[in-house]
N, C-alpha and C positions, 0 to 999 in steps of 0.2 A: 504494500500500500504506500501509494507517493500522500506525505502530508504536504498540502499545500503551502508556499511560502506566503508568510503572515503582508498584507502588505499595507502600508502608513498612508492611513491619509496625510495629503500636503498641508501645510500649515497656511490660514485661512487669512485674508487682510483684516488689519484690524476694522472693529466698527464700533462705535461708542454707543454706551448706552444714553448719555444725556448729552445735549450741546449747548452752552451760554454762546451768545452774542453778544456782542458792543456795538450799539445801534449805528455806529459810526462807519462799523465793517460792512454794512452792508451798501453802503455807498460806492465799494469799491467790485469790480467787476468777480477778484476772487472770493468776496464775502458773498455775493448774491448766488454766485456757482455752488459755494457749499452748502449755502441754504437748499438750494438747488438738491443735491447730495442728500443732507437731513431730509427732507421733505418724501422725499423717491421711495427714502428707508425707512420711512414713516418713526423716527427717531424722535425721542422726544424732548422739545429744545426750549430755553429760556433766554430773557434779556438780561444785561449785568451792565452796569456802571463802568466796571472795569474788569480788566483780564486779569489784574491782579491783587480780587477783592473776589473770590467765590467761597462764599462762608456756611454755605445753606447746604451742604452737600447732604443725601442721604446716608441712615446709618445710625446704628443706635450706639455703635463701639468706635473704639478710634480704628480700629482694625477694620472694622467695614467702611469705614468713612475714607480710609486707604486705598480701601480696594477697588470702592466706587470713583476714586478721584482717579486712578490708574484708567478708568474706563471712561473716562469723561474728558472732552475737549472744548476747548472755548478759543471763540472766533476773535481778534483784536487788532489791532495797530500798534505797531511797535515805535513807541514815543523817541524812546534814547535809541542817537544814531552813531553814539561812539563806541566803535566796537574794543572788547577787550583783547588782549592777547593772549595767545593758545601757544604756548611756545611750550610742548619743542615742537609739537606737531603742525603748526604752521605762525604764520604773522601774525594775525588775526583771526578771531572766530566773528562769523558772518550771519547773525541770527533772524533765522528765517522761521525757526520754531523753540519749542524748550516744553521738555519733558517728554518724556517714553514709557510707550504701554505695558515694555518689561519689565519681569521681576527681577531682576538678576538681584540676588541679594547683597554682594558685593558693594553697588553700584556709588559712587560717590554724588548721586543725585540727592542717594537717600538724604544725605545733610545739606547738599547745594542749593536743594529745591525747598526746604526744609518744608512748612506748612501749605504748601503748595504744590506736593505731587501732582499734579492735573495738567492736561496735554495744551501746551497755546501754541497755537496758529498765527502769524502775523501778514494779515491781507495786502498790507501797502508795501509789496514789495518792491517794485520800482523806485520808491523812499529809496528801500536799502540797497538795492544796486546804486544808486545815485552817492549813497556816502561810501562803497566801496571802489569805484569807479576814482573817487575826491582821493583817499587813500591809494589807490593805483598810483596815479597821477604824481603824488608828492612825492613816491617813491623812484618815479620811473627815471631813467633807465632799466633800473633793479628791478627785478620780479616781487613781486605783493603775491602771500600765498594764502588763500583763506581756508579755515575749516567751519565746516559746518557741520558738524555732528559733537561738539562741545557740550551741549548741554542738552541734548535731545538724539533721534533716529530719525533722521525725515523721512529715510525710504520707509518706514512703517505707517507713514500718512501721507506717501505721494499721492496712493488712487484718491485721495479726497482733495487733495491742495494746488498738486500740479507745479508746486514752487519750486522743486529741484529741476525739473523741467525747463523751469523761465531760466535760472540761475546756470546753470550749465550753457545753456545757450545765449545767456548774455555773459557768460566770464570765455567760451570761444570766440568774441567776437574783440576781447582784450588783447592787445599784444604783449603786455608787459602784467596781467592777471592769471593767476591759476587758485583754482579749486579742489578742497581735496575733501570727504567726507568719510565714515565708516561705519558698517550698520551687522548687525544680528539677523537680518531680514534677506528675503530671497525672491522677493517682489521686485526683481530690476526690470523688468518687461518695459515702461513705457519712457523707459531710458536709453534703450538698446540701436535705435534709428533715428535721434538726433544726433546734431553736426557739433561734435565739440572739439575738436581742431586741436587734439590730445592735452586740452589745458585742462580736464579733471582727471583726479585719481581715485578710485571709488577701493575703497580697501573692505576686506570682508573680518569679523571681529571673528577667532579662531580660537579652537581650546583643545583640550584634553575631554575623552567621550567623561573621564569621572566631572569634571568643573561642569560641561555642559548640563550635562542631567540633572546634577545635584544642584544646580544653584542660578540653572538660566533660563525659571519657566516662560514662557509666552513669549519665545522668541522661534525661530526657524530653526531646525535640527541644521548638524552639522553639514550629511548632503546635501538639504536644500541648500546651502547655503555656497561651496563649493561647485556645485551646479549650474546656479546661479554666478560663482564666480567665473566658469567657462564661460559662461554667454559675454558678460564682461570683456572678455578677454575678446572672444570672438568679435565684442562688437568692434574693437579696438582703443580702447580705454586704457590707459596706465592703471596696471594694478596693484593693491599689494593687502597685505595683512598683517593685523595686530594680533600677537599673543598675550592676550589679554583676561584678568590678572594672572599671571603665573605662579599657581597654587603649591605650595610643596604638602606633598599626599603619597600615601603608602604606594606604589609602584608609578609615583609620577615620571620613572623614566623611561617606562616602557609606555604610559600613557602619551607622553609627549613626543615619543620616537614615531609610531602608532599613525599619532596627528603629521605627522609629517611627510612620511610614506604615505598614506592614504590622500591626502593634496597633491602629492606629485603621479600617483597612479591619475587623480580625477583631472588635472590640468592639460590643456592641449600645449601641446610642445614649443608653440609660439606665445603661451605665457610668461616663461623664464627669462625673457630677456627682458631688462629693466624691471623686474619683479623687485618690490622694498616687502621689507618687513621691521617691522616694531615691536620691542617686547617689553610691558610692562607689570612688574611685582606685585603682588597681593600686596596692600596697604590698607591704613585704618585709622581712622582718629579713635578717642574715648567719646566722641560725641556723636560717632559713627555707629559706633560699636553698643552703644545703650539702644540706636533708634534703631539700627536690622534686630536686635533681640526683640526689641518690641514690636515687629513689623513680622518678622519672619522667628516666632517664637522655639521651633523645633529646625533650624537651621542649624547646619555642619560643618558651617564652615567657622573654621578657627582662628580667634581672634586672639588668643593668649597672651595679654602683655608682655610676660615675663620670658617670653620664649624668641621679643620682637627686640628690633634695635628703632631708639627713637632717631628720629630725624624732621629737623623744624620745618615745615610747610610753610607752604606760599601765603596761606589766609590766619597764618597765625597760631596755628595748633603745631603741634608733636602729631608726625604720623609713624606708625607705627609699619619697620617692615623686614625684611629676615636678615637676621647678622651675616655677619660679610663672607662667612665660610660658605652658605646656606647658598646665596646670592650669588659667589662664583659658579657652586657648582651647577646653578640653576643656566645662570648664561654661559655657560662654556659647553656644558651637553646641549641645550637646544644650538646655541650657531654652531656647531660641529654637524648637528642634523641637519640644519637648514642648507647647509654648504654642502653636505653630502648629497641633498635633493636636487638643492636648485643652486649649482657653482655660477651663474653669472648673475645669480642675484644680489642685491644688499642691504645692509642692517643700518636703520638711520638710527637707531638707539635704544639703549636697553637702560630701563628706571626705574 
């Protein structure tokens, strides 16, 4: 008797349960499109003052009140045009959205977003190409490199926004601008036939099957996600990949050997050239570390102080992250594998 092999549904676009509005958005053609959107999916939507005052959210626990903000998106204007920097991963982050459907428990949103886990959209995009264009400009000669996946996923809200779309295709139309984003998501479909004159790099966020499972629900499995990054590849995008957090865990060498071989088996042969990759360390504040316990109460992933070495953070805290024997061995087996897979690839930084 043949058992049949089990087979995965594909992981589904996101769709929000509730949508706010700022009556302001829908003046603009992308606010009236989403409406548009909500409306088709018979979604159930509200008006707000602002995108960054939604207080009323359903839930009778803080835990539900979480869960319901993780599924709830709100439509705005994004006021402040000064963007901050993203360094190492690029000049600038470029905000086009803020906040993601995933759980990843890890995630440093947990504290960035603090009382504000909830997904915003920002309609007046052409605003924000206008002050990254002003930034191009002061810089140029030099290339201005933005990222936009800072503080949110966009590819996990293009089929609703359309904004990586406009933004891709107005940073190929820059000579001295490029774009770079990275996502969990394997929704690149309506990215794959526009003209971006190889000035975006679209990176796929990449793990170990233990990190994924354990700790990265409502995001796309690893296949889809490699899959996804061949089409990428195919469509002719600069590619590349974050090893991101890098977890040290009972057989993380053979987990992360695993991840490496299995990208190079999924990859077509004309990915590895100009292929980057990224690797950055499990890290933690104490302020981090109280809200995933209360957030993600039966979570495994380890936060150990005493196990961690501090090191002072950009916004002021001690983050916590593996002593420096830990750390070597973590970056020296993975680019010995990455080199082994992919030799004319390279490593823009490990942190």
């Amino acid at each position: 008797m043949v058992i049949p092999k089990k087979t995965l549904r594909a992981t589904k676009p996101f769709i929000p349960d509730l949508v706010y509005f700022e009556p302001d958005a829908l003046e603009y053609p992308k606010g009236r499109k989403i409406m548009e959107f909500v409306k088709a999916k018979n979604i159930e939507y509200r008006m707000t003052t602002s995108h960054n005052r939604i207080t009323n959210l359903p839930g009778e626990t803080e835990q539900e009140k979480y869960r319901m903000a993780k599924r709830t998106l709100v439509v705005g204007l994004r006021k402040t045009l000064k963007f901050d920097q993203s360094k190492p991963s690029a000049d600038y982050a470029i905000p086009i959205s803020t906040g993601c459907m995933g759980h990843c428990h890890y995630c440093y949103l947990q504290t960035t977003l603090g009382a504000k886990p909830y997904i915003r959209v920002y309609v007046n995009t052409e605003d924000i190409f206008g002050a990254a264009k002003s930034y191009i400009e002061e810089r140029a000669p030099e290339i201005t490199t933005f990222e936009a996946a800072c503080t949110s996923d966009p590819v996990g809200i293009e089929h609703i926004t359309g904004s990586l779309q406009d933004l891709i295709t107005f940073m190929a139309g820059e000579e001295f601008g490029r774009l770079r984003f990275v996502t969990k998501f394997h929704h690149v479909d309506p990215l794959l036939e526009l003209k971006h004159n190889n000035h975006t790099r679209i990176r796929f966020s990449i793990n170990a099957d233990y990190v994924i499972r354990q700790f990265e629900p409502a995001t796309s499995r690893f296949e889809e996600r490699i899959e996804a990054a061949a089409k990428i590849a195919h469509a002719g995008y600069p590619l590349g990949f974050i090893i991101a957090p890098i977890i040290w865990h009972d057989g993380w060498e053979q987990g992360y050997a695993e991840l490496l071989e299995r990208l190079s088996a999924a990859l077509p042969s004309s990915a590895a050239e100009g292929l980057t990759f990224e690797m950055i360390q499990h890290r933690f504040t104490k302020t981090a570390k109280t809200v995933i316990e209360q957030r993600y109460p039966k979570t495994k992933l380890e936060m150990d102080i005493e196990k961690r070495k501090q090191k002072w953070g950009r916004w002021g805290q001690y983050k916590y992250v593996y002593p420096d024997e830990q750390q070597t061995a973590l970056r020296q087996f993975i680019t010995e594998r990455i080199f082994e897979h992919f030799p004319k690839s390279s490593i823009d930084y490990f942190t």
